[in-house]
N, C-alpha and C positions, 0 to 999 in steps of 0.2 A: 433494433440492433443495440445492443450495449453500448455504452460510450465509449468503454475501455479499448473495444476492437480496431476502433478510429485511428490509434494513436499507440506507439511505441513504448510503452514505461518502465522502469525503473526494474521490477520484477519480468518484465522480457527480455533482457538483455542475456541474462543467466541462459534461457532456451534459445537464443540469437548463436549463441557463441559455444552451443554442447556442454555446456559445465550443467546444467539445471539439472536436480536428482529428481522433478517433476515433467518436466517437459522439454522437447525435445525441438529443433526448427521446423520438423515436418508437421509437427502437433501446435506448433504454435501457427503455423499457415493456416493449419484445419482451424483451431479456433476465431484468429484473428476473419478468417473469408467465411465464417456460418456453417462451414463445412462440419464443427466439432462443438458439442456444448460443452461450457464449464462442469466439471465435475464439484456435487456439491459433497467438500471432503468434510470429514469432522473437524480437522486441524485449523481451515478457513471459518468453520464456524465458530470454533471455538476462538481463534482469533477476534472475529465480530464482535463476538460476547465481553470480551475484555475490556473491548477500548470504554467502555464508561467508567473500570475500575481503572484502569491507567488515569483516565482524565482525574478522576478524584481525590487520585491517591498527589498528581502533579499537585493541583488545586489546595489539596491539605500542605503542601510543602512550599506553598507560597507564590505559584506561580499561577498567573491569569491564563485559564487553557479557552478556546472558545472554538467545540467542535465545531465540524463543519462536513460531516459525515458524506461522501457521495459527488462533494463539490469538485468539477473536472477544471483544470484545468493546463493551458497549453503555452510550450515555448512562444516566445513572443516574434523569433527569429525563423527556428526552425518548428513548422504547424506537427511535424510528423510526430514528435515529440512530448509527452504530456504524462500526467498524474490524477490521479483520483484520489483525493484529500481527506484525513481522518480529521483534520481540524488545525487550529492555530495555537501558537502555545506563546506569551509576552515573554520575551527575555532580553534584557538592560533595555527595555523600550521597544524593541526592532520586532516586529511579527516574523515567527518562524516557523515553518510548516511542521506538523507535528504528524508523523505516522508510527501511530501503536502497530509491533507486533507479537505475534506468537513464534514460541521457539517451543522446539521439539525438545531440547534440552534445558536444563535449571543453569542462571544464569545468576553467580553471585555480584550482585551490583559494587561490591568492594571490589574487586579483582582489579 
């Protein structure tokens, strides 16, 4: 079983509550119980593909990134709760979770 199915994350919330333009709560039950596999989309893979030029590009602009691709981890309060981690990124000292993604749209970083 996946790790991800374990635990509620950040990108379920969207198919929890109907707004998701992927998935829906009946589809998120089928996924989450085994019922449904991941569809493997080009969008998610192409996302995958990225995070090493995200990290580099961070990396080139001065910032300590230290993936950490896959690593799960869970609320400390609430266990139902949890993330699967692209990596860590150093900012003013403090480690902060860094998750690359992809967007369907072009996103001018000045805006």
């Amino acid at each position: 079983m996946d790790a991800r199915n374990t635990f509620i994350g950040g990108s379920d919330v969207g198919a929890i509550m109907g707004v998701s333009p992927y998935r829906g709560p009946v589809g998120l039950w089928r996924l989450k119980t085994g019922r449904e596999q991941t569809q493997d989309a080009p969008i998610l893979r192409a996302g995958h593909h990225f995070e090493p030029f995200v990290f580099d590009e961070l990396t080139r602009a001065g910032y300590v990134v230290n993936p950490n691709a896959g690593t799960t981890v869970r609320h400390p309060r609430h266990g139902w709760a949890g993330a699967t981690l692209d990596g860590f990124i150093d900012i003013y000292g403090a480690a902060c979770i860094l998750d690359a993604k992809m967007s369907r749209r072009v996103v001018d970083p000045n805006d």
